[in-house]
Every structure is written in structure tokens, then in C-alpha cells.
N, C-alpha and C positions, 0 to 999 in steps of 0.2 A: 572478405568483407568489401563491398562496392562502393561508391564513393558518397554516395548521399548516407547511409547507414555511420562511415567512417565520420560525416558530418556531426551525427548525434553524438558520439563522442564526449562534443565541448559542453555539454547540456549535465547543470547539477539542477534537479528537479525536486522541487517543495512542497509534500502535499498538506492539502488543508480543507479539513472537514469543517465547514461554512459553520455551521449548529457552536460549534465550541472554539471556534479562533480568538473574534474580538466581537463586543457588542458595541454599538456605535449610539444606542438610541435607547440603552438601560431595560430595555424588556427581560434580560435576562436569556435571548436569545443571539448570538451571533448572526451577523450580515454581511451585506458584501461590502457597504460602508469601511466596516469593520475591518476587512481586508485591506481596502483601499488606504488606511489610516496607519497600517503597518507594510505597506513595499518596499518602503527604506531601509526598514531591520531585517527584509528579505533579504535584499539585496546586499546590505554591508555581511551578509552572515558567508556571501559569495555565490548565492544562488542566482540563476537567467531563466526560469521555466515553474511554471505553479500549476502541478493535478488540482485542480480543485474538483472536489466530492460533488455529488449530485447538488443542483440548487435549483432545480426543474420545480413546477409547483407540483405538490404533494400533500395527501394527505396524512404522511409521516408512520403508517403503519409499516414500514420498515426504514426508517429516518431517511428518507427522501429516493431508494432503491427503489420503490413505488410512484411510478413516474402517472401521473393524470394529464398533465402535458407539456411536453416536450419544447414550446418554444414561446413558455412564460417562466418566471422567476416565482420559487417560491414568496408566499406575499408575506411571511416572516422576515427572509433574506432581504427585497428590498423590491427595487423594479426593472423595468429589463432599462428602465434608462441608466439605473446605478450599473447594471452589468456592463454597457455601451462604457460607462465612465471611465470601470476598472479593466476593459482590455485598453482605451486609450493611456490609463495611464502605468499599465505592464508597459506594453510597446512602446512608449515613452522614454522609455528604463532597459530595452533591450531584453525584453523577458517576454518568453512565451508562453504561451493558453495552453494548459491538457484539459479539454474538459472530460468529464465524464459520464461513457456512453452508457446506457444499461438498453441491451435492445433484444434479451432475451425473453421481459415479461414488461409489464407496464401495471399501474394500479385498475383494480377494478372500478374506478371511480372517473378512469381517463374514456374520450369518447367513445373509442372503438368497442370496448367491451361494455359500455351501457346501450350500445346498440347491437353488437351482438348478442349479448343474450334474450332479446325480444323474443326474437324469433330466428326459423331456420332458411329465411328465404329473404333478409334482407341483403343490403350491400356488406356488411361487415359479419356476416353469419361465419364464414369462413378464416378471420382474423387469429382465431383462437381455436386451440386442439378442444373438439367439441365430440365425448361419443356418449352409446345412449346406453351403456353400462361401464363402470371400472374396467380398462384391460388389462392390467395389472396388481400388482401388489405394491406399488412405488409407496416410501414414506418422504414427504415435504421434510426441508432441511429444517425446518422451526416444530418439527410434529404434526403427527397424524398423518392423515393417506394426500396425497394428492389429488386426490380426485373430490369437487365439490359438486352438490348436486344443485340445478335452478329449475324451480318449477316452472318458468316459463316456455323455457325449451324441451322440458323433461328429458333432459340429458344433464351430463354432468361434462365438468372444464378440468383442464392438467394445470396446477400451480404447485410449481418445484420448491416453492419459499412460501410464507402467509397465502390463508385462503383470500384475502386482497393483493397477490400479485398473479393473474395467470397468466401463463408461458402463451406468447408469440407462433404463430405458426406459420414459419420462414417458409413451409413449400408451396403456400398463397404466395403469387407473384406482387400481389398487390401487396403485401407487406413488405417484402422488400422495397418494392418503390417508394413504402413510404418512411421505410428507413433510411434511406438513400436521402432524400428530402429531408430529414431530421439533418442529417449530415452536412448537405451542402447547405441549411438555414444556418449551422455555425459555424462552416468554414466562411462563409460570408459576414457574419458577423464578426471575423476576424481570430476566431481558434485556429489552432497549430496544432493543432494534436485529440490525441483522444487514447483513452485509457478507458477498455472496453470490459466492460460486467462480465463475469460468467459467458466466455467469448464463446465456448467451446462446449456448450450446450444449447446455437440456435440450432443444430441441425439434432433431433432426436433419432437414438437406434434403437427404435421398438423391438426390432426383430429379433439383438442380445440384450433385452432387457437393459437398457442404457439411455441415461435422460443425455447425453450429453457423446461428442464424437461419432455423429451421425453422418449417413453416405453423403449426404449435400453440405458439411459444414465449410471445406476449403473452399468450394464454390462461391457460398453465400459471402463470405471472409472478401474473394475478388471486387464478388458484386461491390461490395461497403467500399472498400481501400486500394483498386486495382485499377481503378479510372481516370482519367485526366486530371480531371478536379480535386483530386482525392491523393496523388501519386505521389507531391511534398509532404505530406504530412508525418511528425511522429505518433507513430501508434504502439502503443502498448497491452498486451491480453492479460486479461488474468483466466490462466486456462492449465489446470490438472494435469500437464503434459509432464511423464520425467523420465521420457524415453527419447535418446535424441533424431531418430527419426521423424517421432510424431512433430518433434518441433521445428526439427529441420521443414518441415510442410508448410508450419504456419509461419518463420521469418528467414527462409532462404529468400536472398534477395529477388533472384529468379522468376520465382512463383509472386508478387507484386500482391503480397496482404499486408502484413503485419511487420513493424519495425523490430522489435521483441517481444517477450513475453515475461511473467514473473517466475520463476522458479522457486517452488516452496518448500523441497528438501528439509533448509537448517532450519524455518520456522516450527520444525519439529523437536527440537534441541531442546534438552528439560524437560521434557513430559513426554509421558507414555499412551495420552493418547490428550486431546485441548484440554479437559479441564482435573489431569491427575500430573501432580508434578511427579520428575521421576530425576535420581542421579544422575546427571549428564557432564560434558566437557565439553571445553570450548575446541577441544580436540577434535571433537565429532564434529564442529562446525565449519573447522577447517577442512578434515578430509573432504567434505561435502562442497566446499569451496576450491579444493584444488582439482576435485573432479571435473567439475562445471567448468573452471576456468580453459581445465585443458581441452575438452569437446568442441566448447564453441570457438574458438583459440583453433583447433583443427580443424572446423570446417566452417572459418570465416561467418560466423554469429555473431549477431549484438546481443550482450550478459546484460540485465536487467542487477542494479548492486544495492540492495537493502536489507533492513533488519526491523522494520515497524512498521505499522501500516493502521487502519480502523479499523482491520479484525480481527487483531492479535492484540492480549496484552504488552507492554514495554519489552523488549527482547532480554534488557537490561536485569528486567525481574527474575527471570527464566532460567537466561546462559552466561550470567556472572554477578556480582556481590552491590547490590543497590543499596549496601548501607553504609559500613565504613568507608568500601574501596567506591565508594558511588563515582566518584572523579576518575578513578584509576580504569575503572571498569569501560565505564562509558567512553573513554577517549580512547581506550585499548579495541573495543570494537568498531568504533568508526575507521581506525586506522586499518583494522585488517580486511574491512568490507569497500573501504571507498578509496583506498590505493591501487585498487586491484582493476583489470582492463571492465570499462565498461559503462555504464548509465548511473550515476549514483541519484537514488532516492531519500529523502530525508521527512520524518513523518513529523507534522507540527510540534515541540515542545522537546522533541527527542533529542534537539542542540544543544539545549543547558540538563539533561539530564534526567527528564520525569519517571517516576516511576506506578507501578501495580499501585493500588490503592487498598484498604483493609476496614471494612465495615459489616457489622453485625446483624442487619436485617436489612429483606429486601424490598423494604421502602429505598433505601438510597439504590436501586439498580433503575433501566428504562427499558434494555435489550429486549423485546422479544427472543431471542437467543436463549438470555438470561436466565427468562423466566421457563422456558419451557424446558430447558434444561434441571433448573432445580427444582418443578413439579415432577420431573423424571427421576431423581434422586429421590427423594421423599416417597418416592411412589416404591423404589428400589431398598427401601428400607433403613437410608441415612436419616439421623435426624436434622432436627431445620438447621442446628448449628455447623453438623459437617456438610451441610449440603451448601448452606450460603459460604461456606468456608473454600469450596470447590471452584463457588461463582465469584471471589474474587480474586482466585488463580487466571480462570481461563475465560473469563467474560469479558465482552466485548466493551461495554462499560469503562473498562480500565484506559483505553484508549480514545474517550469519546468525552472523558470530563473537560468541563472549559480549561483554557490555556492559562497557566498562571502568570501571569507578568509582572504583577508587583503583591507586595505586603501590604499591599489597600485592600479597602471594602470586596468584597467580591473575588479576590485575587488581583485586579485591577484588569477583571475581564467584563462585571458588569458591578453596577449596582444596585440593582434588582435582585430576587431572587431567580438564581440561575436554574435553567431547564432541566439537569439533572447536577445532583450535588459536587462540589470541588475535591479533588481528589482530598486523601485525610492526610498527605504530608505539605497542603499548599502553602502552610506558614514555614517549611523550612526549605520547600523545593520551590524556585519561581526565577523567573527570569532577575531581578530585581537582588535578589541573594546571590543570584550566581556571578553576573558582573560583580558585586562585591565582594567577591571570595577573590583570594589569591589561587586558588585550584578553580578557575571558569572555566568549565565544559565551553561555551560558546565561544569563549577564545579561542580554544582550540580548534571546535571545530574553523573559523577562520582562517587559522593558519595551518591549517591540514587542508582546507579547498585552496588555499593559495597557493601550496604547493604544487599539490596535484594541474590549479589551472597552469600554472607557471612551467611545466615542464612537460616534452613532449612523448618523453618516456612513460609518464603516469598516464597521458590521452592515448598515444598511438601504439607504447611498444608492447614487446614480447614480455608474458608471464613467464615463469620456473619455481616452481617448488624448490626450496633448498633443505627445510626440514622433514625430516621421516616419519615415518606412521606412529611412532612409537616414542618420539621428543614430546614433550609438554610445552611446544610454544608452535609458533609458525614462523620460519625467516620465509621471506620468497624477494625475487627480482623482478625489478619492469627497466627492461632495455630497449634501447632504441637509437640503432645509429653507433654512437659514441657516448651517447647520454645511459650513463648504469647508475639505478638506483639498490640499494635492498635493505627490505624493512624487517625488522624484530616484532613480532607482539608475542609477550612471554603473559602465560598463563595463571592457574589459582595460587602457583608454587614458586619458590624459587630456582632460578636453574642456570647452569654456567653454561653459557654459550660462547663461540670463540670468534670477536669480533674485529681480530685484528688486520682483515683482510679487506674490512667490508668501505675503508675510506673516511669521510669526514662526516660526523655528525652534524644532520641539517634540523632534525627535528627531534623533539623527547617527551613524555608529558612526566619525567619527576626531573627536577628542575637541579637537583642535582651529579645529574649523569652529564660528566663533561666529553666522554669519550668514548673509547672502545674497550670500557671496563667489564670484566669478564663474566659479574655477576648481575644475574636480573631480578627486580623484586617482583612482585604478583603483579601483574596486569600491567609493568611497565614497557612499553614500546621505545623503539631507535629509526631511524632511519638517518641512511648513511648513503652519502654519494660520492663516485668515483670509481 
């Protein structure tokens, strides 16, 4: 790992979908106001770094992933003078910008594609995959074929998501340049980063049938991130790689694209395929964690370390016990994802605990996702109730309700009625109940990032597995130097683990564990230094 890379390191990154953080001005919509009015709770939570989600103007037919342009503020969100506000007052606070990129497609609504489709001879004819029959059988990630047709061209467009996003065609030179442009308007406006859409489908492989991992993709990837201008920045992909060469391509520091990428293995844990839950362990999410650890760990990679995000439900719901053990759960996961070598990500609400949500018709859902998924169920011959049953397993919904913060009006995120309904546990899960409890998920998480920033074992040093395929918990070490840490997170069960070697207890989340007591209860953690 090289030394700008080793830099990122010190970086706990906060992301926050604009739409459902904070409303600042009661519409019922979240803003950047909204953000600005909460840095503080960012910051005492021990985060220096905020993804924030698309907040580009849009016309929201994929909540704001339909980008109409690139270098104005959605006019919900606020204005580009509020955005000016809220990097002055990140940077203010020592906290850096990811914004994020989406430069695979853009809304049919944005200028390029309302002038390319006119005709086949203007300046922007070329912006977009244009032919004058279907070449394939592709089907869009939302339904139906990809291919739409426009009588004015009498040809038809590739759009990989909604028939209002279509894909970009990176092998016009002039899209890249004006991607490139998109980029340096907000490294100037003072971003540090970027967390890149579906990175790994601007280059298309027509020829195996593949929207995405095409012959020009690492190229295009330089073009974006390999340039002077461009060469500090943290970047992050979200890209389907889970072969470590493909990724070795895209964040060997070497090759001068990408800082890392996400890796999405365990977000498969619990279900058998997004929206069928299936028997799982937290075991399986280990092994898949001690895999990764050790690959990138041998060929000097930066590990991307999360468990939530805006496209998955709560991990919490999924790969361990959101009702009783909700405390025990949630603190037992953070410990075994964000002790470990690498970038920790932390998904808005996921501090103090939020979980899936459970409701009976799909008036309360908003997802395109959502919906097109349980017209596919229904269609597949579940009825409406197992089918909405399905959608709030694995809909995207679950992760997109406003942010609950207090037992006020609204959750204490608006007073309006909110743009899509508050999850259905907001009067018992909310920021406002969890400081009040004697078991606060956010405490914890506080004194789990303090840890971690506080020691240069947890930034810089050596992973090791200490437990086996076949143990129901996970120990492992982070060493460094002379500094030896190693952590317990034990599992659904109990299990005797022998910790008398392992030093002094620094950390715990059941409040009774004074020592190196032999017995672990479900989802209790240790960590132990010396």
C-alpha cells in the first residue's frame, strides 16, 4: 500500500441520502440545510468525511441516480449557494466531501439526451448508445428490455436502469471531456472525493454479451482519476468485481484510477437471492471477511469496511437479531467490520440501530425497484400479501425512510408530511430513545471509533484470523509494531472461548464482563490489549 492510499486510512466516512436525513424547512423533504444543522452529531459520532448521495437536480425517477444536471442542486435540496455553505462548513470541522459521481447514464430529461434524440446529425447525436434495431436481449435492472424506441430518430437508446436513465457512450471522446469537466467543476468547488455509480459499466462488452467490464473501462477510469488534478482525491467504485485481479486493475496504486472499491460478498448473508430471506450465519460473514482481509492485506489494497448502505435493507435485519438482542447485535457488528484494516463506512441511522420496516400495502413503498419487483411476484403467482411481504424484506425503501431523531411530530425529521412514510418502529427506534437507554448503540459506536482512531494498530497494522471455520464467533488481531490488540465478536450462541492470553480488557458492549471470563453470551464482543 503506497503512502497516499495508507493516508486514507484515518478516514471514518458518513454516508447520507439528502431525501431522508434532516428537513430544514418542513416540506417533508430532506436538504442540505438539513445536513448542515447536523455536523456536529457527525462529528461527536467521530466521523471526518460525508458520501453524500446524489443531490444533482433531477427529476427523481430514480431518487436523484437520474442526473438532468450535473452542476445545479436539486431545487428540493436547496441551492448551489447552500452546497457552497455546507463544504465551508465540513471543512471548517476537518471533514471531507465524497460527492457522488453517477457517469454511467444521466436522466433523459438532462440536455444532452434532449438533443440527442432530435436527430442523427446533431452535436450530441453521438452522447448515447443509439441503434436502429435491439442488438440484444438485455433486460433493465428495474424491468423490461433495455432498449427504448424514439420516433424522432427512429432508432432506439441502451438504458441499463428506468426507460429515463440512458447509458452514456464513454467511447465518444466528447463524453469523456465532459465528464472530466463535471469532475474538475467539483474538485473546485472544493470535493475530495467521489464515490462512483456503477463504475464498471462505462465501458460496454457487446461482443460477451456484458453491459458492464468492457475493453475501454480501465482506460476511461485513468482518463476520470489518473490526472493531475484529479490524483489527491479519495475515490471509491461501486463495481461487481470479486476476483482479486479484476480489482487488483482498478485500485493497484500503480495503475493511478481508483482508491478502492466496495466489495459486496457478505451483503449476501441472509438471503438466498435480495428479496428471499434464507438461514444464514454470522459465520459466513466472517469467513468472507477474513478472505478479503487477507488478499488485499497480500497485495497491499485499500478494503472498503461496511454493512449498510441505500441499497440494501439494515444488515442488522438480515445477519443478526433486530429485536431483543437489537443492542447486542448492532454493536457486535460494528466491532467485527470497523476494527478491521481498512475504510470504515457508516450508513445514516445505522449508529443507534435502525432497522427493516413492516408494512402491509404498497402505498407505503416509493422504489421503482420496489414496485417492479412485486409486479413480478404477482405476476409469478404470489399473492399481494406474500409479495409485499417479500418487498419489505429486500426493498430498497427500508433504507431510504427519513432519519428518526426524536419522539416528535415527524420523527423529529419533519413536520410535514414526509415524502415517503417513517419506518413502522419510529416510536421505539430513534435517535432520542437510544441516548436514553442505558444499552446506546451511539455510544458505542463513539467509543468503538475512538478506539480504533486512537491506536495505530487498528489504522496501520497487521490482520490474523485467530478463529477457525468451524468456531461460532470470530477472534482476530490488529498488530502493529508493539501495539497488539485482539477482538471477540461471539455469535447467535453461547460459546467458551479461552481468553486468558489475550491481555486487558479495553472494550465490551455487556457491561458486565470485567475480564477474561471464559464464557460468551450471544452477540457479546471483547477486545483485549497487550
Amino acid at each position: 500500500m503506497d503512502k497516499k492510499q495508507e493516508s486514507f486510512l484515518d478516514l471514518v466516512i458518513y454516508q447520507i441520502y439528502p431525501r431522508s436525513f434532516m428537513d430544514s424547512n418542513n416540506d417533508g423533504i430532506g436538504d442540505i440545510r438539513g445536513i448542515i444543522s447536523k455536523l456536529d452529531y457527525i462529528c461527536e459520532l467521530g466521523v471526518n468525511a460525508i458520501w453524500l448521495c446524489p443531490c444533482y437536480k433531477s427529476p427523481n425517477k430514480d431518487n436523484g441516480y437520474d442526473v438532468a444536471d450535473y452542476r445545479e442542486i436539486m431545487d428540493e435540496f436547496g441551492t448551489m449557494e447552500d452546497m457552497r455553505e455546507l463544504i465551508r462548513e465540513m471543512h471548517s470541522r476537518g471533514m471531507k466531501l465524497i460527492m457522488d459521481l453517477v457517469p454511467n447514464h444521466t436522466s433523459d430529461q438532462h440536455k444532452w439526451f434532449v438533443e440527442s434524440k432530435k436527430s442523427k446529425d446533431n452535436p450530441y447525436s453521438d452522447y448515447y448508445y443509439w441503434f436502429d434495431k435491439p442488438i440484444n436481449d438485455w433486460r433493465a435492472s428495474f424491468g423490461g428490455s433495455v432498449w427504448e424506441y424514439v420516433p424522432e430518430r427512429n432508432q432506439y437508446y441502451l438504458h441499463s436502469y428506468t426507460i429515463g436513465q440512458p447509458d452514456l457512450n464513454w467511447d465518444n471522446p466528447k463524453v469523456v471531456k465532459e465528464m472530466q469537466d463535471v469532475v474538475d467543476f467539483w474538485v473546485d468547488m472544493g470535493a475530495d472525493g467521489f464515490r462512483i455509480d456503477v463504475i464498471d459499466q462505462i465501458s460496454k462488452d457487446f461482443e460477451n454479451g456484458r453491459n458492464c467490464f468492457g475493453p475501454n473501462l480501465h482506460k476511461y477510469i485513468n482518463l476520470l482519476f489518473g490526472r493531475e488534478k484529479t490524483a489527491h482525491l479519495f475515490t471509491v467504485g461501486e463495481c461487481w468485481a470479486n476476483d482479486i485481479e479484476e480489482i487488483k486493475r482498478h485500485i493497484d496504486a500503480d495503475r493511478n484510477e481508483l482508491s478502492t472499491l466496495f466489495q459486496f460478498d457478505h451483503l449476501e448473508a441472509g438471503r438466498s437471492e435480495k428479496f428471499t430471506p434464507m438461514e444464514d450465519s454470522l459465520c459466513t460473514v466472517r469467513d468472507i471477511l477474513v478472505k478479503w482481509q487477507t488478499l488485499t492485506g497480500q497485495h497491499g489494497l485499500l478494503y472498503s469496511l461496511f454493512t449498510d448502505n441505500h441499497d440494501n435493507p439494515p444488515f442488522i435485519s438480515r445477519a443478526g437479531n433486530d429485536k431483543e438482542l437489537r443492542y447486542e447485535s448492532a454493536t457486535c457488528i460494528a466491532t467485527m467490520f470497523y476494527l478491521l484494516k481498512g475504510v470504515p463506512f457508516i450508513y445514516q441511522g445505522q449508529e443507534f440501530g435502525i432497522t427493516s420496516s413492516s408494512y402491509d400495502d404498497m402505498s407505503y413503498f416509493d422504489d421503482v425497484e420496489s414496485f417492479d419487483m412485486f409486479n413480478r411476484l404477482v405476476k409469478q403467482g404470489y399473492s399481494r400479501e406474500e409479495a409485499v411481504q417479500k418487498i419489505n424484506f429486500g426493498g430498497r425503501d427500508n433504507a431510504r425512510r427519513p432519519v428518526p431523531w426524536s419522539n416528535g411530530v415527524g420523527g423529529g425529521f419533519s413536520e410535514a408530511k414526509t415524502w415517503i412514510p417513517l419506518s413502522t418502529r419510529v416510536n421505539e427506534i430513534n435517535l432520542e430513545n437510544d441516548l436514553a437507554s442505558e444499552k446506546s448503540i451511539f455510544r458505542f459506536y463513539k467509543d468503538l471509533l475512538s478506539l480504533r482512531k486512537g491506536s495505530k494498530a487498528f489504522i496501520n497494522g497487521e490482520f490474523a484470523a485467530v478463529s477457525k471455520n468451524e468456531d461460532k464467533y470470530f477472534v482476530f488481531t490488529r498488530i502493529f509494531e508493539d501495539e497488539k490488540f485482539t477482538v471477540v465478536c461471539n455469535f447467535e450462541c453461547e460459546s467458551d472461548i479461552d481468553c486468558t492470553e489475550f491481555g486487558t480488557l479495553v472494550l465490551s458492549n455487556y457491561k458486565d464482563r470485567f475480564g477474561t471470563e471464559k464464557l460468551f453470551r450471544p452477540y457479546e464482543i471483547a477486545v483485549y490489549k497487550g
